[in-house]
C-alpha positions as CSV (number, residue, x, y, z in Angstrom):
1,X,66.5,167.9,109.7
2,X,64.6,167.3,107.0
3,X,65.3,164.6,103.3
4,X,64.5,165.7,100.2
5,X,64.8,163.8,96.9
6,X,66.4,165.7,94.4
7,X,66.0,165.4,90.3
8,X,68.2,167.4,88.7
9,X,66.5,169.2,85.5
10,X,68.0,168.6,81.9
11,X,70.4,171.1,80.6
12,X,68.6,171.7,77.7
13,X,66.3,173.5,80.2
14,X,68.8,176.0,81.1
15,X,70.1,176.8,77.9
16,X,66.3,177.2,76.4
17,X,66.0,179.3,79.4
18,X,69.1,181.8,78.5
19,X,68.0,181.7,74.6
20,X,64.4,182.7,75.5
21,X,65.6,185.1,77.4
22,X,68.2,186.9,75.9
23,X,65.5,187.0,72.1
24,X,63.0,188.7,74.5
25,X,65.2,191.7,76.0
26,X,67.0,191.8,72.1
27,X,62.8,191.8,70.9
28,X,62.0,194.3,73.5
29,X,64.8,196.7,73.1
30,X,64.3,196.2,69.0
31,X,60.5,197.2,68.6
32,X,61.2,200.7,70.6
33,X,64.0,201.6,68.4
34,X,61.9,201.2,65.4
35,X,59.7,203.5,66.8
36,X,62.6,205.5,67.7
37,X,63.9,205.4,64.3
38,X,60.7,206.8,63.2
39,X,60.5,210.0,65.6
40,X,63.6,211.2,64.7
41,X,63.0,211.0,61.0
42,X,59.7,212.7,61.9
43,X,61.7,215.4,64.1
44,X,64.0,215.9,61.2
45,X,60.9,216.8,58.7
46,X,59.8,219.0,61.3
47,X,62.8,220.8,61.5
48,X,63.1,221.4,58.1
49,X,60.0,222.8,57.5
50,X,60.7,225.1,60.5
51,X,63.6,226.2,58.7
52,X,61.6,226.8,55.5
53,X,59.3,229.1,57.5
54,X,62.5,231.5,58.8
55,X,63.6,231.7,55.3
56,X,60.7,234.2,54.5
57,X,60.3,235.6,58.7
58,X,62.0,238.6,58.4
59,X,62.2,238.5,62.4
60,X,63.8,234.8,62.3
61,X,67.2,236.5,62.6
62,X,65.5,238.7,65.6
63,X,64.9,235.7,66.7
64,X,67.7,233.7,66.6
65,X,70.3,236.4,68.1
66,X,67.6,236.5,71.6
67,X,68.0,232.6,71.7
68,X,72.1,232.5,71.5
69,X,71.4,233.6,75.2
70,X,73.5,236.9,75.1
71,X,73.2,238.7,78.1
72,X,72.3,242.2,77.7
73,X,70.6,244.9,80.7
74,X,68.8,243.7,83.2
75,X,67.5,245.5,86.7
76,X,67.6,242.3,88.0
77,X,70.5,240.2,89.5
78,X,71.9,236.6,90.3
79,X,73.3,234.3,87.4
80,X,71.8,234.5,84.4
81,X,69.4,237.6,84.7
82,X,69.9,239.0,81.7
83,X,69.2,235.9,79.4
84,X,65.9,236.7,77.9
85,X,65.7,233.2,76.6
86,X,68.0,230.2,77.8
87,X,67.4,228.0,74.4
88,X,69.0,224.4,76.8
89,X,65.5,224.5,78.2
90,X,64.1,223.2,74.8
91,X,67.2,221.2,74.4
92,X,66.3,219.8,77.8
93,X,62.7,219.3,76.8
94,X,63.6,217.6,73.8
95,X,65.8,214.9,75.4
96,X,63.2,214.4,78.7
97,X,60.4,213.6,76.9
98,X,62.0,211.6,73.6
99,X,64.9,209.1,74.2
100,X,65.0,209.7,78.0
101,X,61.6,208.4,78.1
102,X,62.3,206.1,75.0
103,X,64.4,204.2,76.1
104,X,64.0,204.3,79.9
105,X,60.7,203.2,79.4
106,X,62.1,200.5,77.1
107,X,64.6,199.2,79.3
108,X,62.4,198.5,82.4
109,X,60.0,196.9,80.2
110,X,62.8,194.6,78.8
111,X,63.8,193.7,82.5
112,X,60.2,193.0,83.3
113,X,60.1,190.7,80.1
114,X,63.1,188.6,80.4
115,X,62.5,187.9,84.5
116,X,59.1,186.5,83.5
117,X,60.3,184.5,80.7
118,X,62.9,183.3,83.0
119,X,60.2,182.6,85.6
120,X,58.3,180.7,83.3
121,X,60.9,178.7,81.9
122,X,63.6,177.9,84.4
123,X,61.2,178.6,87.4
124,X,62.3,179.1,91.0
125,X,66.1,178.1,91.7
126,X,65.8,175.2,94.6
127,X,68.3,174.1,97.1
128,X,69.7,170.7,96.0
129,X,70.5,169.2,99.9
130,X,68.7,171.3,102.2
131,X,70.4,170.4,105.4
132,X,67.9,171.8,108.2
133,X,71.1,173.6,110.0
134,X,71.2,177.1,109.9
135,X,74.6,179.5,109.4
136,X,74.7,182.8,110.8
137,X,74.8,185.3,107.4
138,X,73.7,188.7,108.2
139,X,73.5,190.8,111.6
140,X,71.1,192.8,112.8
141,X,72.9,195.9,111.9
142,X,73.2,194.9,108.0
143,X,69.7,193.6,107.5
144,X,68.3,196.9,108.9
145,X,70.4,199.0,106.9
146,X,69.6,197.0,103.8
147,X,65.8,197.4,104.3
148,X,65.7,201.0,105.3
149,X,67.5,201.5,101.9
150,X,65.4,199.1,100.0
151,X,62.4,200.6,101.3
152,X,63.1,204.6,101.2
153,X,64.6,203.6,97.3
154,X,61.0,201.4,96.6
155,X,59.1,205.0,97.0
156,X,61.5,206.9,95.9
157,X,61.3,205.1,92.8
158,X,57.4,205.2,92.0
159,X,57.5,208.8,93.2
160,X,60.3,209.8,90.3
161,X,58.6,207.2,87.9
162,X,55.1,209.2,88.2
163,X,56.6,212.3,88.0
164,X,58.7,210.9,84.5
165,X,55.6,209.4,82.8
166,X,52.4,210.0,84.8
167,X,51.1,212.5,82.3
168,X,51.1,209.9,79.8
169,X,50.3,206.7,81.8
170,X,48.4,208.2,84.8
171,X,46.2,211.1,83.4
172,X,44.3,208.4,81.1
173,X,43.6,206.4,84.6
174,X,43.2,208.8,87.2
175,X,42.0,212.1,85.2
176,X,43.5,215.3,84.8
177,X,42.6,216.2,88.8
178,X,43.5,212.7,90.3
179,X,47.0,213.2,88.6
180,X,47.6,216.6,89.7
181,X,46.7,215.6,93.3
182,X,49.1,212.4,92.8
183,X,51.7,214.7,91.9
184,X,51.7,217.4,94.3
185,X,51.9,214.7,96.5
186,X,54.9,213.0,94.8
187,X,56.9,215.8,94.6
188,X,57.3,216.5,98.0
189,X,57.6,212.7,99.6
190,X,60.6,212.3,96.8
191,X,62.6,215.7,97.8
192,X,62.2,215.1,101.6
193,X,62.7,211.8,101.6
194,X,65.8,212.0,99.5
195,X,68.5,212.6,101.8
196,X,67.4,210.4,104.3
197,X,68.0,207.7,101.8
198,X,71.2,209.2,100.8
199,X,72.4,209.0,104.3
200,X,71.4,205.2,104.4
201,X,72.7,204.6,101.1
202,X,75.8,206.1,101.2
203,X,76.9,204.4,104.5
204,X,75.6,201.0,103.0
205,X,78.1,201.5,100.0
206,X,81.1,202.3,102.2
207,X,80.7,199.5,104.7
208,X,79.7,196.8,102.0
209,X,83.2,198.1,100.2
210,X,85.2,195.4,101.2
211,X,82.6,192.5,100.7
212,X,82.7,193.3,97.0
213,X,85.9,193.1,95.7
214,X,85.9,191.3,93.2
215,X,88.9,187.8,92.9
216,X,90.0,185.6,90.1
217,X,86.9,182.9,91.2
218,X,84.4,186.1,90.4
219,X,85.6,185.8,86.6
220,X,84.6,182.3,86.5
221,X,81.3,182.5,88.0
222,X,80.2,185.7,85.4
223,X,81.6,183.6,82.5
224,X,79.2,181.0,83.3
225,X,76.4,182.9,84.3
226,X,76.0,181.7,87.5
227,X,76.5,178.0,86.1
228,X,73.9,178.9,83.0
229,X,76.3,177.8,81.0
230,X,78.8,174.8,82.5
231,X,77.9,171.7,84.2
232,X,79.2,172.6,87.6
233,X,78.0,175.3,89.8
234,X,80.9,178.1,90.2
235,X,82.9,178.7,93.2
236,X,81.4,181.6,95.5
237,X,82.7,183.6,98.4
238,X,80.3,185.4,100.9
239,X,79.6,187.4,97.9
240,X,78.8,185.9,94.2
241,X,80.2,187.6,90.6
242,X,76.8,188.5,90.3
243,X,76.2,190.5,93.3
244,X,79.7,192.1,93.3
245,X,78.3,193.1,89.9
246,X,75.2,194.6,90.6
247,X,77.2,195.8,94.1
248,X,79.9,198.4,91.8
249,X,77.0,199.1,89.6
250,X,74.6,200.3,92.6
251,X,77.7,202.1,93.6
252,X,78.8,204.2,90.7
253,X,75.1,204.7,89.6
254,X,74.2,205.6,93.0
255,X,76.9,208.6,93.0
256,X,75.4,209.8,89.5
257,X,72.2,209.8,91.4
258,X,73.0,211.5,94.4
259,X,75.2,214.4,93.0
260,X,73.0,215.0,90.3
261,X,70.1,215.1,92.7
262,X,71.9,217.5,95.5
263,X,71.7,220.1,92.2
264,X,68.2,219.8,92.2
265,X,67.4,219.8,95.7
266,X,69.2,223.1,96.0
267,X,68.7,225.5,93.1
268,X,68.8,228.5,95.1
269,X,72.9,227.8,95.4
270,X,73.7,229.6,92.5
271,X,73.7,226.9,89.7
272,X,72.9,227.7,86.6
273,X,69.9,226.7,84.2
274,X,72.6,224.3,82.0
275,X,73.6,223.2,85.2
276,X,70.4,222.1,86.3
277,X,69.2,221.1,83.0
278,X,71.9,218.1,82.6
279,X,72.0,217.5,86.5
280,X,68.1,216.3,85.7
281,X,69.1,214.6,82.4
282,X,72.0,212.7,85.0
283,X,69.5,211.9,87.7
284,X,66.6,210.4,85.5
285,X,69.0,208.2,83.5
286,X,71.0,206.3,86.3
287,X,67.7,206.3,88.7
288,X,66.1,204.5,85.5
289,X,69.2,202.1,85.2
290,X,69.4,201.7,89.0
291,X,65.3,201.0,89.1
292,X,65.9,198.2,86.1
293,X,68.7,196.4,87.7
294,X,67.2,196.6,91.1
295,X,64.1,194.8,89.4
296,X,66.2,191.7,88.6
297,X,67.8,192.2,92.3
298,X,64.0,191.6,94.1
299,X,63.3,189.3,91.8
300,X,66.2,186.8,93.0
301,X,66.4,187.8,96.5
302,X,62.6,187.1,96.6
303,X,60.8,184.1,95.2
304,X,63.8,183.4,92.3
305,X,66.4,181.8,94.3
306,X,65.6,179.9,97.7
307,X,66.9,180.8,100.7
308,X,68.0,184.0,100.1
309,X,64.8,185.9,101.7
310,X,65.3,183.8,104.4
311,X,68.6,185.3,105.0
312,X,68.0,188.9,104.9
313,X,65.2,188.8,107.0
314,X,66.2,186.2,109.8
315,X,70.3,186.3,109.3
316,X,70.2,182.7,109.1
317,X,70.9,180.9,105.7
318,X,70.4,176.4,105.8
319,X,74.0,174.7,105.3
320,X,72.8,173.6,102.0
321,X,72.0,177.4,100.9
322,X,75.8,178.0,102.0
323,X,77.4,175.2,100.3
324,X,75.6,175.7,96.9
325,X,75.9,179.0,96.3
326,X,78.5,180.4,98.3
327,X,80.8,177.5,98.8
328,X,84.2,179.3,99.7
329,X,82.6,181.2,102.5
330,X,81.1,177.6,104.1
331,X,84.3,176.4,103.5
332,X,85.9,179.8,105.6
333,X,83.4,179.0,108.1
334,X,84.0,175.6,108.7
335,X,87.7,175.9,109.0
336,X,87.7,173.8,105.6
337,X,90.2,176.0,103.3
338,X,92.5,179.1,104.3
339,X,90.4,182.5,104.6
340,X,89.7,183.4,100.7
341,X,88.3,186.8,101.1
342,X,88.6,187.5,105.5
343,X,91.5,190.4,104.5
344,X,88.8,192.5,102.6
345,X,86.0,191.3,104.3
346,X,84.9,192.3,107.7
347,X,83.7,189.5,110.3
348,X,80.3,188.3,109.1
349,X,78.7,188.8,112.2
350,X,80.5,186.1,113.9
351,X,79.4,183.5,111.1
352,X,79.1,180.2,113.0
353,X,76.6,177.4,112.2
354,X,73.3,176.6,114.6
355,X,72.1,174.2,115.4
């Protein structure tokens, strides 16, 4: 048992804190589309001086019939042989390496910008009555599962992000050699390691199902943003608006990811190159929204909120933690209020308080 004196901070604190942070992602997202803007007027130029040049190239028509991508002979067979040129490659190209990057790029930066701003303003959220008795929050089973993901999707992530942009960010630090050896290495760890995590992540999903449905008290908490906006902390189950949230995005991004990655993994089963093109195009863009979301996630489960590090990695959660943030499950616990979420939510590992 331990006492603690608590000082509740001003309001005004919190709503500076939401302001601040919702100018820096609106500044961050603002100065890339400017340069955005810019490209494309640039691309458009280009364009039409290329189609200047065909004007007077008496082969542009040549040309132009080989890149409609009509098949003609070929001693060669499988699906697409006689394509002399596919032209979604440069389509593909075009998109990869402008407002894929653009704004991929853009949008993990604006993460990283409003959780340090948030950070610096708001600080770390602390427990109000920290009791010194522990609940039962996790098992064994679900912590393990929930780090083998975390961990496999942690280097999955820097492997696909140094494959993405490491010729622009990496070949200025490393070299033209220290790249190339990073990425031969890269390549492989992210396709082996891929459907192990799939495995992990895909049973994760189906048995957190039921945990993240979201009720009528969900509504309320998201409307106040957590209590960002309110005077009272919202009501909470085992699971909070928030995290049922981020639980359906992780779940519907996640099947982008993995279909669109079994394409790649396996080319040899007879996909074609348009096929493969957008599967790539898929795969990039939800692993970039699932990497910027998940930033926010590590943030808060690690040093933004207290105690809930504690309860991933020992099970246990203090009394306080429960009451504060999760209120309807200490009260389901405790025998307090009627069950608000045991028919969709399996037993929570037998979810009794310690002494």
């Amino acid at each position: 048992m331990r006492a603690q004196t608590i000082t509740r901070k001003p309001r005004s604190r919190r709503r500076i804190a939401l302001v601040t942070v919702a100018l820096s992602m609106l500044l961050a997202m603002a100065l890339p589309l400017t340069g955005y803007i810019a490209h494309d007027a640039g691309l458009a130029w280009a364009q039409s001086d290329d189609a200047e040049k065909e004007a007077v190239n008496p082969r542009s028509d040549y040309w132009r019939a080989v890149r409609q991508g009509t098949e003609g002979y070929s001693a060669v067979s499988g699906p697409e042989a006689g394509v002399l040129i596919q032209n979604g490659g440069e389509n593909w190209r075009n998109v990869r390496n402008g407002p894929l990057k653009f704004y991929g790029g853009s949008l993990l930066i604006a993460v990283l910008i409003a959780i340090l701003v948030k950070h610096l303003v708001k600080g770390k959220d602390m427990l109000d009555s920290p009791t010194g008795r522990k609940m039962t929050r996790w098992g064994g089973f679900d912590r393990a599962l929930h780090w083998y993901v975390g961990i496999t999707f942690i280097i999955l992530s820097i492997t696909g992000l140094s494959l993405l942009f490491g010729r622009a960010l990496l070949i200025p630090l490393l070299g033209k050699e220290g790249f190339a050896a990073w990425a031969q290495l890269s390549k492989p760890v992210h396709d082996y390691l891929a459907l192990p995590f799939i495995v992990g992540f895909a049973l994760m999903l189906l048995i957190w199902i039921p945990r993240n449905i979201l009720r009528s008290h969900d509504f309320a908490w998201l409307k106040s943003v957590g209590g960002l906006i309110g005077k009272d902390h919202p009501q909470a189950g085992f699971m909070n608006g928030g995290e049922k949230v981020f639980f359906w995005i992780l779940f519907f991004g996640g099947v982008a990811l993995m279909v669109s990655g079994f394409y790649l993994l396996f080319p040899n089963l007879g996909w074609e190159r348009d096929s493969m093109q957008l599967s790539h195009i898929v795969h990039s863009a939800s692993g970039l929204f699932l990497i910027a979301i998940s930033l926010g996630h590590i943030y808060l489960g690690s040093i933004g909120v207290e105690g809930v590090l504690e309860g991933m990695v020992g099970g246990e959660v203090d009394e306080g933690f429960a009451k504060q943030h999760h209120n309807l499950w200490y009260d389901e616990v405790k025998g307090i209020a009627p069950p608000e979420e045991s028919s969709a939510a399996p037993d929570v590992s037998g979810a009794t308080p310690t002494t």
